[in-house]
N, C-alpha and C positions, 0 to 999 in steps of 0.2 A: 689637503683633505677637502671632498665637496661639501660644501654649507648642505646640511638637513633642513630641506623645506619641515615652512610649517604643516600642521596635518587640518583636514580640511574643519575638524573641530577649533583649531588655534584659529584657523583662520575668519572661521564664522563669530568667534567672539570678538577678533579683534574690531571685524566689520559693525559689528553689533554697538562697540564700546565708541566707534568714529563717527556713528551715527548718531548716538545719545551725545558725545561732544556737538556736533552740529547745531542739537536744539538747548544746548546747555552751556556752561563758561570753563572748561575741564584743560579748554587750551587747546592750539598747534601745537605741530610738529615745526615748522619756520619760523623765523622773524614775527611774524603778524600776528602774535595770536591774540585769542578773543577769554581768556582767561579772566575770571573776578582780581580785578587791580585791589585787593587787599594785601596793604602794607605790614609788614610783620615788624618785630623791634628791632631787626636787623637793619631799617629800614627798605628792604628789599619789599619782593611780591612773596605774595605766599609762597608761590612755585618755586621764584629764586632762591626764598631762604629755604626752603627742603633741600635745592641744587647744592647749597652753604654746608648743610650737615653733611649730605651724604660725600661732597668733594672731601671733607676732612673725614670719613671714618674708614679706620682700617678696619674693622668689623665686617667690610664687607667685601674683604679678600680671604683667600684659601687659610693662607697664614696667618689672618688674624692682626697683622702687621704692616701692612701697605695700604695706604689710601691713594686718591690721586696725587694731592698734597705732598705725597712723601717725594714726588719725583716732580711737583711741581709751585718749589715752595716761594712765597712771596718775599723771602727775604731776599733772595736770588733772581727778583722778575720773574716769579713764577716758572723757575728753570730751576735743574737741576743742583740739586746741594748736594750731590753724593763729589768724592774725592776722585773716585774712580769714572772714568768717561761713560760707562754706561751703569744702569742700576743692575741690584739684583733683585728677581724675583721665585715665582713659584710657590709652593703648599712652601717649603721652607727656606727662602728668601736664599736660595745659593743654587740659584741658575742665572748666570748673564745676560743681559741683553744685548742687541746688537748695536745697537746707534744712539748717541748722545740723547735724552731726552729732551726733545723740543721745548724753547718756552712760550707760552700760552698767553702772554700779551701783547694785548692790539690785536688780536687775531676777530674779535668781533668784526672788523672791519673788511676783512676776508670775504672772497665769494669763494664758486664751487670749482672745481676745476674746468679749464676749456682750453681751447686756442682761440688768441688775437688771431683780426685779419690778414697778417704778415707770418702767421705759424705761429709764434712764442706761445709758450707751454703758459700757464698763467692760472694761477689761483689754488685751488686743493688748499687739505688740512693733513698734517704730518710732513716728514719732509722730503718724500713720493706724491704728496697730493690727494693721496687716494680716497681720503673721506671727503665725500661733498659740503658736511655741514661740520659745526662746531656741535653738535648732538652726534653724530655718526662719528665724528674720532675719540666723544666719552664713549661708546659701549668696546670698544676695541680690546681695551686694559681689563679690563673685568671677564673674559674670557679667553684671554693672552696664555699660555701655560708658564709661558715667563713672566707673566708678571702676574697678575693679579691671581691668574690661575686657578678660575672657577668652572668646573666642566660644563654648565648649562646656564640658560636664564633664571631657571626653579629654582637653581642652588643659589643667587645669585638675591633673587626674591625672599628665599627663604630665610636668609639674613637678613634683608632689609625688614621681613615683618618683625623681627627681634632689636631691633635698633629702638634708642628711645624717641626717634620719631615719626615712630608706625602709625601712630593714631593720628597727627599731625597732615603725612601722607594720604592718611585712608579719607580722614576731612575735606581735603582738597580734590581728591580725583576720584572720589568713591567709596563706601564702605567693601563693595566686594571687590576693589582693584585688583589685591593683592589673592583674590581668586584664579585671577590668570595670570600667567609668570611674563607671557611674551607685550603680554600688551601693561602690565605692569612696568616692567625694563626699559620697554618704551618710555613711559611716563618718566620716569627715572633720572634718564639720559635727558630727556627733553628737559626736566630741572636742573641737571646739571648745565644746559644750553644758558637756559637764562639767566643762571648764577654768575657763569662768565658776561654774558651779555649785559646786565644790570648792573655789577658791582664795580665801582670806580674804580677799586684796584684793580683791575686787570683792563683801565685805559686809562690812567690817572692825570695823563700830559701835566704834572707838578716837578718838572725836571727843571733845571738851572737854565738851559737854552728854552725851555717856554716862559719862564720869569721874563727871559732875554726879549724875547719877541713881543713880549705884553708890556713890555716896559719897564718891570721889578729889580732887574738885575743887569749887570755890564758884567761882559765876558771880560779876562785878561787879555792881554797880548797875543800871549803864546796859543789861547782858544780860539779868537779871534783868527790867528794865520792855520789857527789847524780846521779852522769852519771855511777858509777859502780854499784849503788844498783840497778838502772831502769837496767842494764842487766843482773844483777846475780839470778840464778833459783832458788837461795834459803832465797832470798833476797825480795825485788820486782817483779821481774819479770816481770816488764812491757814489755819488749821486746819481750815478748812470744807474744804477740799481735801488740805492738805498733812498729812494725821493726826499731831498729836503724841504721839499716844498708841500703846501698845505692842499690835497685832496678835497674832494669835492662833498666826500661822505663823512670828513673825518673835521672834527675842532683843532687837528695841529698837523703837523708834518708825522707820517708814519715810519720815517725810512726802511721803507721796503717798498718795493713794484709789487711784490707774490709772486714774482715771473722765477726760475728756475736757470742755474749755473753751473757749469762743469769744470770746476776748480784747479784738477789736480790736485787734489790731498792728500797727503804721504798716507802713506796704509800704519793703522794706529795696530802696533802688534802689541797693545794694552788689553785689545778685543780677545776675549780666547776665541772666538769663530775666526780669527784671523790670521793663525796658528795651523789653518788647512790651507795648503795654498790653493788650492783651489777652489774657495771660498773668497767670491766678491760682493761687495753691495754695488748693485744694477742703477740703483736709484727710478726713475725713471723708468727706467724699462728693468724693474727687477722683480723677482715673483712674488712680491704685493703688488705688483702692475700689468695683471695678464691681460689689459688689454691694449696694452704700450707695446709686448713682449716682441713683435715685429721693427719696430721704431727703434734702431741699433744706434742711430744721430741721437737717443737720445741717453744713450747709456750714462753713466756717471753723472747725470746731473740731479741734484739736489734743491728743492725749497731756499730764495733767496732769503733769510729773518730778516723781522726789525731790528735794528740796532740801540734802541731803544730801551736802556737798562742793561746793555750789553756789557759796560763793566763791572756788573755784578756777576757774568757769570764764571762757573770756574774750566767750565772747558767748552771747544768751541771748534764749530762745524758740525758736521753729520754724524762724523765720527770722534767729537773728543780728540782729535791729535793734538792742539793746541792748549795748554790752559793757560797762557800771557796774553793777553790782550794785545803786548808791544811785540811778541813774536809772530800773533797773526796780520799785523800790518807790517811786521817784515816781510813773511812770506807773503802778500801779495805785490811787494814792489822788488822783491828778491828771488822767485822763486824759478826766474829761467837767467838771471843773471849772475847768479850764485847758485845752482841747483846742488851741487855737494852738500850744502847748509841743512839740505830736505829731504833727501834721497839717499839710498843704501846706491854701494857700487860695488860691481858685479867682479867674477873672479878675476876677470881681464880689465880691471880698473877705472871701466865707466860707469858713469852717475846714472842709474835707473831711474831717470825721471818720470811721474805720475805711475808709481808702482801699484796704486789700490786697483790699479785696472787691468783688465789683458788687454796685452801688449798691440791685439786688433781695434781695440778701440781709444789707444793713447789720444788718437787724431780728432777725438770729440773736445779736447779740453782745449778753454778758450786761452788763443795766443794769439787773437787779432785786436783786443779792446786795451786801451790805457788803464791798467800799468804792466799787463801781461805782455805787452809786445815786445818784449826786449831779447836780447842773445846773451848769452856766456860771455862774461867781459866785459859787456856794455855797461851803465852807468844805469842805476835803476834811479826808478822814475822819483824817487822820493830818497834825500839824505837822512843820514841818523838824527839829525836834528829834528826836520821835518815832521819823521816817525813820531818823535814827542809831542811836537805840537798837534798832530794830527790825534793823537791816543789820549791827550788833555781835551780837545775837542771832545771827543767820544764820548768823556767821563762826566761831561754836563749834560749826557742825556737821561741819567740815572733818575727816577725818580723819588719822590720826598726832600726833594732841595727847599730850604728856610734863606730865605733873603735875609 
């Protein structure tokens, strides 16, 4: 469906409202803004703590039931808590969605989408990319029909004047904010920005392996050989992706690039959209990415996450095919030398491998990097042993570790 421009009245206020920001403290829309640094009890900023309320209220979905919160809960890294790989949403919470809900920290550290000077896809918010900022993937959800499922910004607003902190809101951005809905939402979403950007939980670096690095804590053994497999090229190699090293922007290691993968991940027939065969996710070049839609190199690939609180979550990838933590590091060191393990087989007895894709674009999933290089037979790159040590690593990234 085509986005409805604004009308030239929406537009003239918005212009009106950016202007009075200019000689006023009302805040950016990016990183910089010039908003009154009043602290609230949260100890947040004003703005962030509005960001605070409105991320936890369901009040201001269709159904009355759904906040951000619900699909992005901290006990989880800010990941999914639902049992099922994707949530449900809509006016009555019983439409699916399609792809695992993302988790939401460390991503302050995220830029907007581009390419590096060598091509690699790099940055975006979702796991397409497709929002530029950490403000443009909060308005997504709130006019989703699956999710949050509100038809308009008005209706959207018209909740928010009803929340108990409407006056709170109108204090900080304006008594007649919530006069305009577009330029309201705006506001909205941009608290929701600095809520994440501000509050420690969602970058907390208080994990076992940052004690480790600061000197508070000694890994065992068995983490200790699973922290050299995830960097060794011949090994794991997770770090070819997941960086363990400490970043220029960042006070710890992120693991994550933000650069983008093409897995091969078994097709989660958990999905109901997944139940049409002729329903795929593009990723990359999928229609949330009509302006990739040409770029067929880069079909099936996906946002590479942090790892980061990773074994908190309960399912994992794009798609939720996974919920064991020790079966996703199986399949990446099993997944072309055991492919039966992963893959349906067809009526003539072969292993359909990387079935979530047609069968034209199998040739994008990476089978040239350590541990995907392997054959049928061969010896994958990592023993069962290994896997352990490797998956006890993991589990000291988890954050709220006590020495």
């Amino acid at each position: 469906m085509a986005a409805r421009l604004p009308s030239s009245r929406t537009l003239a206020a918005i212009s009106a409202f950016l202007i009075a920001c200019a000689l006023t403290a009302c805040g950016g829309g990016g990183g910089g803004s010039s908003e009154a640094p009043a602290v609230s009890d949260s100890g947040l900023s004003a703005v962030a703590d509005l960001g605070r309320q409105i991320f936890h209220d369901p009040s201001l979905s269709a159904s009355g039931r759904m906040s951000c919160a619900s699909c992005h809960d901290q006990a989880f890294g800010h990941g999914s808590p639902f049992d099922t790989p994707v949530a449900m949403g809509g006016p009555n919470l019983d439409q699916p969605g399609v792809r695992n809900p993302p988790a939401l920290g460390y991503l302050r550290f995220n830029t907007s989408f581009g390419f590096a000077a060598d091509g690699t896809p790099t940055g975006g918010f979702f796991w397409d990319g497709r929002a530029a900022t950490l403000q443009d993937q909060a308005r997504e959800p709130f006019l989703n029909p699956i999710e949050m499922a509100n038809p308009d910004t008005a209706a959207v607003v018209a909740k928010l004047a009803a929340a108990p902190y409407a006056a709170q809101f109108r204090q900080v951005f304006g008594d007649a904010i919530l006069n305009t809905p577009d330029v309201a939402f705006d506001r909205m979403t941009f608290a929701l920005q600095r809520y994440q950007q501000e509050d420690s939980d969602f970058a907390a670096f208080s994990s076992k392996y940052d004690a480790f690095l600061a000197g508070r804590a000694t890994l065992t053994a068995q983490e200790l050989n699973g922290l050299a497999l995830f960097n060794r090229g011949d090994k794991g190699n997770c770090a070819g992706c997941h960086v363990s090293t400490k970043p220029a922007n960042a006070p710890g290691p992120l693991f994550t690039d933000f650069t983008y993968d093409n897995l091969g991940v078994p097709r989660n027939m958990a999905i109901p959209a997944n139940a049409d065969s002729s329903y795929w996710d593009g990723g990359l070049c999928g229609s949330k990415r009509p302006d990739l839609a040409t770029r067929t190199d880069l079909c099936g690939a996906f946002k590479v996450p942090s790892l980061r609180n990773v074994a908190l979550r309960k399912h994992f990838f794009h798609n939720g095919a996974f919920s064991s933590l020790e079966d996703v590091v199986r399949f990446y060191v099993r997944r072309d030398t055991d492919p039966q393990l992963w893959y349906p087989v067809d009526a003539q007895g072969n292993v359909t491998s990387y079935n979530d894709l047609p069968a034209a674009l199998r040739g994008n999933v990476n089978t040239t990097e350590v541990p995907y290089n392997r054959r049928p037979g061969e010896q994958p790159a990592l023993s069962d042993s290994e896997v352990a040590d490797l998956v006890a690593f993991l589990r000291t990234l988890s954050d709220g570790y006590t020495p």
